[in-house]
C-alpha positions in Angstrom: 48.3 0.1 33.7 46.2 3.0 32.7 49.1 4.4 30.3 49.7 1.0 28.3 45.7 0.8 27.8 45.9 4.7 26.6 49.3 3.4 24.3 47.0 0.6 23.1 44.3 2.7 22.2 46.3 5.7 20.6 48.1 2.5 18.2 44.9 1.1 17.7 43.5 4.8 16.3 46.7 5.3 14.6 46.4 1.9 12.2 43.2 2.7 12.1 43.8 6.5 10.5 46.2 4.9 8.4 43.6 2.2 6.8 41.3 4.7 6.2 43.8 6.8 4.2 45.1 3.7 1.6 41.4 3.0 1.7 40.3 5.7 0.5 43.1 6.6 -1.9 42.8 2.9 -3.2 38.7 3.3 -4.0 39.6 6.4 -6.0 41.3 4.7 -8.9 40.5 4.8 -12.5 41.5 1.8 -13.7 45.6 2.5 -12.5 47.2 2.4 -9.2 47.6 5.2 -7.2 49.0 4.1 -4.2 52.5 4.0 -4.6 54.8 3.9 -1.8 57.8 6.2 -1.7 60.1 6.4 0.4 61.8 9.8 2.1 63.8 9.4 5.0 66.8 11.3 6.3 68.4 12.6 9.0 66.5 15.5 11.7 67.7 17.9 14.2 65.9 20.7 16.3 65.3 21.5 19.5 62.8 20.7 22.5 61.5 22.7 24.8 60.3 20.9 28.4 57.6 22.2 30.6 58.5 22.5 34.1 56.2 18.8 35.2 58.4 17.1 32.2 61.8 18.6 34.0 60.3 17.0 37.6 59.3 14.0 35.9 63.2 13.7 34.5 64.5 14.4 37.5 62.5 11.7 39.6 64.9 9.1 36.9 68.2 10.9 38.3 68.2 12.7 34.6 68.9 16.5 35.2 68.5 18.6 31.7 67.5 22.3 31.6 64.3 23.1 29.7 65.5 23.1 25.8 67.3 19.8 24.6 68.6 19.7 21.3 67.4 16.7 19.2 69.5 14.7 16.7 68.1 11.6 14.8 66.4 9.7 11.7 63.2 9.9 10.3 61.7 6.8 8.2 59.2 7.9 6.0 57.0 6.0 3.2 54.4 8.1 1.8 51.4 6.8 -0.1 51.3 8.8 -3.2 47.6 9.3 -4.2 47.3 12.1 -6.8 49.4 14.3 -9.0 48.3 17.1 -7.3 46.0 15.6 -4.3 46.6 14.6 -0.4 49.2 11.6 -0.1 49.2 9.1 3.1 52.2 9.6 4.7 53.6 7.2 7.8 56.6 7.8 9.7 59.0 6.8 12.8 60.9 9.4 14.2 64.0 8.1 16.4 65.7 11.0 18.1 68.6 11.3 20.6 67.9 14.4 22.7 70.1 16.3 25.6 73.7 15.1 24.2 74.3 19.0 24.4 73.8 18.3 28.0 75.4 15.2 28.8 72.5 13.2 28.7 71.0 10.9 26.3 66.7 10.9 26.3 65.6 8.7 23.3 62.4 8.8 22.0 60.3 7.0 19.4 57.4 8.4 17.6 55.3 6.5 15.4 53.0 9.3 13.0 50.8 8.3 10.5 49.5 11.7 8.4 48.1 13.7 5.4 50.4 16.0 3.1 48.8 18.1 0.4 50.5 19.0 -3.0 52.2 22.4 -1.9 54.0 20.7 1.1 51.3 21.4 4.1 51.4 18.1 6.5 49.9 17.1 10.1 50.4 13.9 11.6 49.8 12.5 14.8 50.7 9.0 16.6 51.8 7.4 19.6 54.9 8.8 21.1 57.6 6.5 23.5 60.1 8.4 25.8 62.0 8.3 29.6 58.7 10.3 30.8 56.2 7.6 29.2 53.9 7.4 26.7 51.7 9.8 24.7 50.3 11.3 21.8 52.3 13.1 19.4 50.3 15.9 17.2 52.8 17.6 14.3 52.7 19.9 11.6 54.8 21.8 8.9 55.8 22.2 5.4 58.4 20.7 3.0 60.2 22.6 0.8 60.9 20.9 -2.2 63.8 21.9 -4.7 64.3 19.3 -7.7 64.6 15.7 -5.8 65.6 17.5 -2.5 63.3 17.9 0.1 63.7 20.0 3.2 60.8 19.2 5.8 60.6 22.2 8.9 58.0 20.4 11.6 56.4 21.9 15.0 55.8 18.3 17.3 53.2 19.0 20.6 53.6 16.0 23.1 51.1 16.9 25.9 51.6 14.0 28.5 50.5 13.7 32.3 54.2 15.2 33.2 53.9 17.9 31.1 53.9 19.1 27.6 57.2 19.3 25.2 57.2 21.4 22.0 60.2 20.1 19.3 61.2 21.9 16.3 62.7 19.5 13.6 64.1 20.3 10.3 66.4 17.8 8.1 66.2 16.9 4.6 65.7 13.8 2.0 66.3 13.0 -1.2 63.6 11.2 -3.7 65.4 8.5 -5.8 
């Protein structure tokens, strides 16, 4: 009962980061619209490494995985632009299959909502939905851009009461 009331309030904070962000982008025009949605999703893979209480925590569900997981999966991303060369909004689910190296399938679902400045620098943080339960997901990186290709490379923390998992995700997407 205490986890889905945590969940609750991490979405509620979540929306509420994202409001803030159109809101603020959207009280900054000049006359024009700045808040154009783009979208840039595409494929991810990485890696995750499991604390010891995460690997118990699996193990209690009859799932048996060392402690690094590879990670496969899609991320759907709409960013807000807001600026030539200012912050944009970004939003984004991340759906990954992790373990398959192993066997195993552990899905998780992350929901981020986030900043990213003109050179590429981004955080984001959100609700995050896996075998071990819920918590909050805090991530970071860069994206490399190169004509309409963009290469993201992101560092994901997801402390939980199990444990704490570290994931390093790269992929790419294309801007149409």
């Amino acid at each position: 009962m205490m986890q889905i009331r945590q969940a609750i309030r991490y979405f509620i904070l979540a929306a509420l980061a994202i409001f803030l962000c159109v809101t603020a982008a959207q009280a900054q025009t000049t006359g024009r619209q700045i808040a154009v949605p783009i979208s840039l999703s595409g494929p991810r893979v990485g890696a995750t490494v499991l604390s010891s209480g995460i690997g118990d925590k699996l193990r209690e569900n009859l799932i048996d995985v060392g402690p690094v997981v590879s990670q496969f999966g899609w991320q759907f991303e709409k960013r807000f632009k807001t600026g030539e060369n200012g912050l944009t909004a970004v939003s984004e689910w991340v759906v990954l299959a992790g373990g398959l190296e192993q066997g195993v399938i552990l899905p998780s679902v992350s929901w981020l909502v986030g900043l990213r400045t003109g050179s590429g620098l981004e955080f984001g943080v959100g609700p995050n939905i896996t075998p071990v339960g819920v918590a909050l997901a805090m991530a970071t990186g860069v994206t490399f851009k190169k004509g309409n290709l963009n290469v993201p490379v992101n560092v994901a923390v997801v402390p939980s009461r199990a444990g704490v998992r570290v994931s390093v995700l790269t992929g790419f997407n294309m801007r149409k």
